[in-house]
C-alpha positions as a LaTeX table, in Angstrom:
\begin{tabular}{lrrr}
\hline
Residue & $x$ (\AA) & $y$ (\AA) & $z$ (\AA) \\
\hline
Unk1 & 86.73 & 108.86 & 97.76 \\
Unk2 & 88.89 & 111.90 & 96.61 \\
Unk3 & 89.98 & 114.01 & 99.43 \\
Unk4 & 90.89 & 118.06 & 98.66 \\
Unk5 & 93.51 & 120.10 & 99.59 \\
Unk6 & 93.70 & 123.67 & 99.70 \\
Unk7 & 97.49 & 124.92 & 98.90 \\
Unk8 & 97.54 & 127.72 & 101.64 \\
Unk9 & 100.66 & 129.17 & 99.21 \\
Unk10 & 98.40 & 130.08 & 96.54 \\
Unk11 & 95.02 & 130.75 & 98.65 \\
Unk12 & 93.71 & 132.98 & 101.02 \\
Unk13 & 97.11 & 134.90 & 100.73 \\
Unk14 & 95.84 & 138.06 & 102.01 \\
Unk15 & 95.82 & 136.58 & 105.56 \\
Unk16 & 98.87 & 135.47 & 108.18 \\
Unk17 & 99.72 & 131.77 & 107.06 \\
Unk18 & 98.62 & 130.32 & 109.92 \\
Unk19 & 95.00 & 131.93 & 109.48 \\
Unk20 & 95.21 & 130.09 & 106.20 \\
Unk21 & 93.95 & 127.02 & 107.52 \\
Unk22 & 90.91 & 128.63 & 109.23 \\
Unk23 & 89.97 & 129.57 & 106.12 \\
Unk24 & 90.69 & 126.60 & 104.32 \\
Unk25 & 88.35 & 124.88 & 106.75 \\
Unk26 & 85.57 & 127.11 & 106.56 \\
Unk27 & 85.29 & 126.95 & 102.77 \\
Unk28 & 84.93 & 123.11 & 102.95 \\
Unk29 & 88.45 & 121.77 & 102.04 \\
Unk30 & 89.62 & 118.59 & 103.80 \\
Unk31 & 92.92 & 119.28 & 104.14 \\
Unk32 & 95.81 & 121.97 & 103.64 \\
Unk33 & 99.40 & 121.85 & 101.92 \\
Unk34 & 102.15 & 124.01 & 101.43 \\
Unk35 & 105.66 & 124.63 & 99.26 \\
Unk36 & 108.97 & 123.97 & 101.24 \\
Unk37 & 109.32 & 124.13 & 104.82 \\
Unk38 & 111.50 & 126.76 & 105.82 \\
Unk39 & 110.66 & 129.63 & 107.84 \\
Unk40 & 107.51 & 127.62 & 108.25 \\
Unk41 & 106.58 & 126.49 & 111.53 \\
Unk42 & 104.73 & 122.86 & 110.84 \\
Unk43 & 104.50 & 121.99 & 114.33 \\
Unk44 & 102.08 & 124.71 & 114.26 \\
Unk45 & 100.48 & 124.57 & 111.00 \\
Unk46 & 99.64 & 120.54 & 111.71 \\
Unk47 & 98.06 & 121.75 & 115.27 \\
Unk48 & 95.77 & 124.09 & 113.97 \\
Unk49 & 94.95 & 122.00 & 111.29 \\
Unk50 & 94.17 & 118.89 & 113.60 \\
Unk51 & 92.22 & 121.28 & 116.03 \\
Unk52 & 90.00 & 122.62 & 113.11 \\
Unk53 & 89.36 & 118.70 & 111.66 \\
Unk54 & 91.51 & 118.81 & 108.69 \\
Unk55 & 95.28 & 117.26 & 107.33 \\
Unk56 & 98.06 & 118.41 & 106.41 \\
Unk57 & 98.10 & 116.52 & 103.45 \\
Unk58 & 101.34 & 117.46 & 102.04 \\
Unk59 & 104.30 & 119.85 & 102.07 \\
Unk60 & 106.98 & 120.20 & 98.93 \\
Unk61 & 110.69 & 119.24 & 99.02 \\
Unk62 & 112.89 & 120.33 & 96.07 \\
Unk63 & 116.12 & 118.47 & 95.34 \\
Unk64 & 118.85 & 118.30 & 92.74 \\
Unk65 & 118.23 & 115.18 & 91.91 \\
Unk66 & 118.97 & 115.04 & 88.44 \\
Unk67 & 123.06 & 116.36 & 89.05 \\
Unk68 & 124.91 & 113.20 & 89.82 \\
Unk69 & 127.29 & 115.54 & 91.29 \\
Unk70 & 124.87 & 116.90 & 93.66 \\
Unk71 & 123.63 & 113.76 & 95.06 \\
Unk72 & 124.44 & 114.05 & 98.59 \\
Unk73 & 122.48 & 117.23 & 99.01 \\
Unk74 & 119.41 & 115.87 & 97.26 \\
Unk75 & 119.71 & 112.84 & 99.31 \\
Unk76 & 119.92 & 115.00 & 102.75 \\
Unk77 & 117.35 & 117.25 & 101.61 \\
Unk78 & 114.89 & 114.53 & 100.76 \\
Unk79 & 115.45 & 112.68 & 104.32 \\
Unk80 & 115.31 & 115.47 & 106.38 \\
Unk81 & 111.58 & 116.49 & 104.41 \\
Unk82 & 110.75 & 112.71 & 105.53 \\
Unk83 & 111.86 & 113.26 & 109.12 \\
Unk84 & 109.97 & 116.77 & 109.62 \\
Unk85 & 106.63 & 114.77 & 107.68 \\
Unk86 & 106.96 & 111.17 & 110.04 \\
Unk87 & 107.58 & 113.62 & 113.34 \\
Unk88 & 104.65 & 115.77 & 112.21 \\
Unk89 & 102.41 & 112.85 & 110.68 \\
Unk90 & 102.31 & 114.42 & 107.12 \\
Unk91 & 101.88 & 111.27 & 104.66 \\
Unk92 & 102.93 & 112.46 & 101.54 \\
Unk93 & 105.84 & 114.50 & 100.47 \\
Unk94 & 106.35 & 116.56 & 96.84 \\
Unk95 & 109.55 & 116.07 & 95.68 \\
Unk96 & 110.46 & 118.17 & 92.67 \\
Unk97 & 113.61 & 116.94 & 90.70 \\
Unk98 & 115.18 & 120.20 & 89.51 \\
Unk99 & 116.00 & 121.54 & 85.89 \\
Unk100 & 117.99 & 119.38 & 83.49 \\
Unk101 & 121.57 & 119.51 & 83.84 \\
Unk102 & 123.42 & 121.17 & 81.30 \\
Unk103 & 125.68 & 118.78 & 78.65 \\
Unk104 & 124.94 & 115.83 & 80.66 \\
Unk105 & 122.85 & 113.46 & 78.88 \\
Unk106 & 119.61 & 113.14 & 79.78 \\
Unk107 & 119.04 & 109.06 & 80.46 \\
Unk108 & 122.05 & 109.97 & 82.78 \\
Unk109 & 120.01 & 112.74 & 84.61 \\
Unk110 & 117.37 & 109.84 & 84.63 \\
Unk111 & 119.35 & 107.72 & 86.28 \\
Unk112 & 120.69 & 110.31 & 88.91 \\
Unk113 & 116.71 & 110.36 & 89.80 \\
Unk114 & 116.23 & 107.23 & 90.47 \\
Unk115 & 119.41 & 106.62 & 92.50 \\
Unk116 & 118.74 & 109.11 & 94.66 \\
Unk117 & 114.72 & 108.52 & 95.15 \\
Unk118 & 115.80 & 104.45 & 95.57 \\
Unk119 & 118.49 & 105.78 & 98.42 \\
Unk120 & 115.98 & 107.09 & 100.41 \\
Unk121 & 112.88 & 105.26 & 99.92 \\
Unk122 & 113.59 & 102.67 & 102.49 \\
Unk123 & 113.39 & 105.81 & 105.02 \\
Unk124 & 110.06 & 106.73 & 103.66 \\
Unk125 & 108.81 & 103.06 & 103.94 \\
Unk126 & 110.07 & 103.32 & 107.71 \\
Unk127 & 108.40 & 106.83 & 108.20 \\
Unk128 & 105.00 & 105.74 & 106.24 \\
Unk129 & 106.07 & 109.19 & 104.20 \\
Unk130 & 104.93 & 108.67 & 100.78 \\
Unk131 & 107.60 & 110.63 & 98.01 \\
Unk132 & 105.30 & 111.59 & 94.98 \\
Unk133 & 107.47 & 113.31 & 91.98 \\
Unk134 & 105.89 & 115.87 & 90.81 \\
Unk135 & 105.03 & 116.85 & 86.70 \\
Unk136 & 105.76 & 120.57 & 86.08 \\
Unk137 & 105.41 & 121.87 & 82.64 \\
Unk138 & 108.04 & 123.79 & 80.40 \\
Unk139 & 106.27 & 125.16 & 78.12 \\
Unk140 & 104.93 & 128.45 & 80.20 \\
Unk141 & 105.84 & 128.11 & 83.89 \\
Unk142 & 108.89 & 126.07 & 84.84 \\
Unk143 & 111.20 & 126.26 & 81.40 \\
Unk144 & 113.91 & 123.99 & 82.38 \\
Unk145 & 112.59 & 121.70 & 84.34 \\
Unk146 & 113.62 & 118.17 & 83.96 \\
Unk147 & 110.69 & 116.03 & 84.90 \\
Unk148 & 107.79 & 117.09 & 82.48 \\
Unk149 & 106.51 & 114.20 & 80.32 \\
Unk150 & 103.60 & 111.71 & 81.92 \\
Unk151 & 105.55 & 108.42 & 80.73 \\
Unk152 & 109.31 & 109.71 & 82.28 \\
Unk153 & 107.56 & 109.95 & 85.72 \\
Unk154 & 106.06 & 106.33 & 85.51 \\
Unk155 & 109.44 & 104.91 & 84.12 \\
Unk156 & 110.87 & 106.30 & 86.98 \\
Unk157 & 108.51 & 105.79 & 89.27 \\
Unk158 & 108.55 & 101.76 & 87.97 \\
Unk159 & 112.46 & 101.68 & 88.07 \\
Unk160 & 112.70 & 102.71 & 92.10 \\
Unk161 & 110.05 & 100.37 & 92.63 \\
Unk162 & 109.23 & 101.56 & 96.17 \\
Unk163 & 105.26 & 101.83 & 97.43 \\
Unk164 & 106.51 & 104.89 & 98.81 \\
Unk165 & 107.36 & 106.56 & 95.89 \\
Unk166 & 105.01 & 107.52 & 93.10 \\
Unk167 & 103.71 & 110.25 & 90.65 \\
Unk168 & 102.25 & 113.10 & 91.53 \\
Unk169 & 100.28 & 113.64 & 88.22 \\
Unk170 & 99.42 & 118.06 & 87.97 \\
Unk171 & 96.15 & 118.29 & 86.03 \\
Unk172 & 97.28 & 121.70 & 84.69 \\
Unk173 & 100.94 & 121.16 & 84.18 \\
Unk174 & 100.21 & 117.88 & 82.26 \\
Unk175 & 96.97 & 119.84 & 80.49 \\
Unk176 & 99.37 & 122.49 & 78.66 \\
Unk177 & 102.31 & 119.59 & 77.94 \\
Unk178 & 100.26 & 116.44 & 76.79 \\
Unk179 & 96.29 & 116.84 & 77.03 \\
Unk180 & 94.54 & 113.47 & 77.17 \\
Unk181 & 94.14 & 113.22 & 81.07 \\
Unk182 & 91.71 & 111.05 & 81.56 \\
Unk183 & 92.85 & 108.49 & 79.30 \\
Unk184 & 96.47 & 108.90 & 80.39 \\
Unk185 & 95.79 & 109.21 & 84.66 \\
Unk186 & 93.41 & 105.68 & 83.73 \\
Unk187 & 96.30 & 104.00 & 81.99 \\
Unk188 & 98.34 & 104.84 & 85.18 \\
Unk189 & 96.31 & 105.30 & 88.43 \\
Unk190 & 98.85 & 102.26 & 90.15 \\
Unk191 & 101.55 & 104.67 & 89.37 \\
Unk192 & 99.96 & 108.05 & 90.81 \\
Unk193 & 99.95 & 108.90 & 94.65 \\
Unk194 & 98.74 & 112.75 & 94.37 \\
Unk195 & 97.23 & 114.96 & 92.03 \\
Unk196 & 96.98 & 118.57 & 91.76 \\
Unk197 & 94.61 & 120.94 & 90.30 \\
Unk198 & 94.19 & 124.14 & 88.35 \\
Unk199 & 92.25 & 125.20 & 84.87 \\
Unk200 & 93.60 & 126.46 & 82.13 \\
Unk201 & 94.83 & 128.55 & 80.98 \\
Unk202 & 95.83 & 131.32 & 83.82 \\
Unk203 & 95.70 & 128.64 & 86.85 \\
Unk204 & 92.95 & 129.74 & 87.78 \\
Unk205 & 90.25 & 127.50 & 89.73 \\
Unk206 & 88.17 & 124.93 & 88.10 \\
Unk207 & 85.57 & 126.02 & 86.13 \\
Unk208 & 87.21 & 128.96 & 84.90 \\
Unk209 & 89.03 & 127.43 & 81.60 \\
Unk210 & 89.21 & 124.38 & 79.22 \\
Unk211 & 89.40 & 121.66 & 81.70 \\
Unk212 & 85.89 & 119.52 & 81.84 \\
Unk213 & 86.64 & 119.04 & 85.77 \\
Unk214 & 83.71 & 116.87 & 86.80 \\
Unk215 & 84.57 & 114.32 & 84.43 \\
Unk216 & 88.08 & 114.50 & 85.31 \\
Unk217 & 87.13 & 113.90 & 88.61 \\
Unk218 & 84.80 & 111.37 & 88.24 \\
Unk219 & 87.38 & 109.25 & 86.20 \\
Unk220 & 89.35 & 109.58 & 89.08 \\
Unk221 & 87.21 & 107.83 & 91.53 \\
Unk222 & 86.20 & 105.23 & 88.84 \\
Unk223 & 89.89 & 104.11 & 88.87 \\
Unk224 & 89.68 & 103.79 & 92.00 \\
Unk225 & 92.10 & 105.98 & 93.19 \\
Unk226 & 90.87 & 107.44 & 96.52 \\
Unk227 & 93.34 & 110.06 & 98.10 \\
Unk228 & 93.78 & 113.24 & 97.65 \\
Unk229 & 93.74 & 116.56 & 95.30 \\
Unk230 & 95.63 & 119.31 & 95.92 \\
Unk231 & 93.54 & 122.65 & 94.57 \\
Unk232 & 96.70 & 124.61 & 93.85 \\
Unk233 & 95.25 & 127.35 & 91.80 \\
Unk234 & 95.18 & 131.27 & 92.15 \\
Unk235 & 91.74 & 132.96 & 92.81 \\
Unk236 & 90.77 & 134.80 & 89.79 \\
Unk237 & 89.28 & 137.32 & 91.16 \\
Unk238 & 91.87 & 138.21 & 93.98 \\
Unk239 & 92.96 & 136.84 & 97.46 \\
Unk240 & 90.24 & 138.38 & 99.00 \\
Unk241 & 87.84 & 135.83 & 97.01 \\
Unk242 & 90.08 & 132.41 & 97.68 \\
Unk243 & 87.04 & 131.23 & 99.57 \\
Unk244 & 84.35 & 131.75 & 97.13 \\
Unk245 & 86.85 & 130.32 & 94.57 \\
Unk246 & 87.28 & 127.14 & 96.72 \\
Unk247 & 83.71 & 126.32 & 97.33 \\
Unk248 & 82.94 & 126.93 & 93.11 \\
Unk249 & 85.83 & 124.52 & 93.01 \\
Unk250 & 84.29 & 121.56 & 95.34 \\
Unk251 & 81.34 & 121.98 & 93.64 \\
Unk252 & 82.28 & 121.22 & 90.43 \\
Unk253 & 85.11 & 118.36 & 91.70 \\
Unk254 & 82.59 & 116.56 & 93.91 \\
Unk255 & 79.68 & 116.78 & 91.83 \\
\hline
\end{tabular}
C-alpha cells in the first residue's frame, strides 16, 4: 500500500518548519520529507514527527557525483547524509547527481556515478539507508542536470547493483521529459525505491493539470510496489491553502 509524503519545503511554507509537520499531519499525510539538511535540526523534525504518528520518510543529499575529480566530496557528502538518516531512523535518502560536467564525456560522467554510489552503498546496506537517485528534468526546471532520462537511472541503478540503491522515479519531472509513466514505472517497479509527485504543468497538486493521477496511482499498487510518494508540489492557490491542496491530493491518489 502506497504511503504519502508531504515535502514540508514546498508546503505549508507560511508557517515555522517545524510547525510543518503539524500540519502535514492534520491534512492526512503519512509522512514528511525535506531538501538537504543543513541548518535543519532533524533530531527535532523526526521527534515531532514520531510524537504526531508520522515518518520522516526522506531527506535530499546532493553530490557531485558525475566529476571524477570531485569524487571524494560526493563520497563524504553521501556518507555523512547516511549517518545523520541511520542515527535519526530516516530509511531513504535522495541523492541528486549534479549537472553534467563540461567536455568530459558523458559515459565517463556515467561511470563517475556509479563509482561513487557503489563506494558507499555497503554503508547504506549497514545503516538500512536506502540511496534512491533522483530524475530531474531539463527541459524547464533543472537545465543542466545530468541524470534526466528513465533508462540512464535504471542502467545505473543495475550497474551498482546494491538493494540499497535505486530510482527515485519524479512523476512530473519524467511527465515533461518522456510521458508514458505508467507503462515505463511497470516495466521498472524492481528498479524504483521512491516516487514523487506533482501535475503538470506549473507543479501544482494533482488534479490540477494533465496527469490522470488515480490511474497512475493505481498502476502503482498493481505492481506491487508498496512504499512511499512524496507530494512535492506547490499549492496553487498559495501557502495559506497547502492543506486543502493536500487533502484534494489524497483523494484523488488513494481513490
Amino acid at each position: 500500500m502506497l504511503r504519502f509524503s508531504a515535502c514540508i519545503e514546498m508546503l505549508f511554507t507560511n508557517l515555522p518548519f517545524i510547525d510543518r509537520v503539524d500540519a502535514a499531519a492534520a491534512a492526512g499525510a503519512d509522512g514528511v520529507e525535506f531538501w538537504g539538511v543543513g541548518g535543519k535540526d532533524v533530531g527535532a523534525v523526526c521527534r515531532r514527527a514520531r510524537a504526531l504518528g508520522l515518518e520522516v520518510a526522506t531527506f535530499a543529499c546532493g553530490a557531485p557525483l558525475t566529476d571524477p575529480q570531485r569524487r571524494a566530496d560526493a563520497e563524504a557528502a553521501l556518507r555523512q547524509a547516511i549517518a545523520v538518516a541511520g542515527q535519526e531512523g530516516v530509511r531513504h535518502v535522495i541523492v541528486t547527481t549534479g549537472n553534467v560536467v563540461k567536455d568530459l564525456a558523458l559515459d565517463a560522467q556515467e561511470a563517475s556515478v556509479v563509482a561513487a554510489l557503489s563506494a558507499v552503498a555497503p554503508a547504506a546496506e549497514a545503516a538500512g539507508v536506502r540511496l534512491n537517485v533522483e530524475l530531474l528534468n531539463t527541459l524547464v526546471d533543472h537545465a543542466g542536470y545530468f541524470l534526466d532520462r528513465t533508462e540512464t537511472a535504471v542502467r545505473v541503478v543495475e550497474a551498482v547493483g546494491s538493494p540499497a540503491v535505486r530510482v527515485l522515479y519524479d512523476i512530473y519531472h519524467m511527465q515533461i521529459m518522456e510521458g508514458n509513466l505508467i507503462a515505463t514505472l511497470r516495466r521498472h517497479i524492481d528498479a524504483i525505491g521512491y516516487f514523487h509527485l506533482a501535475d503538470v504543468p506549473g507543479r501544482y497538486e494533482p488534479g490540477t493539470g494533465e496527469i490522470a493521477y488515480g490511474n497512475v496511482a493505481a498502476a502503482i499498487g498493481d505492481a506491487g510496489f508498496d512504499g512511499w510518494a512524496g507530494m512535492e508540489f506547490r499549492p496553487r492557490q498559495g501557502a495559506e491553502q497547502s492543506a486543502a491542496a493536500v487533502r484534494s491530493a489524497l483523494a484523488i491518489l488513494r481513490g
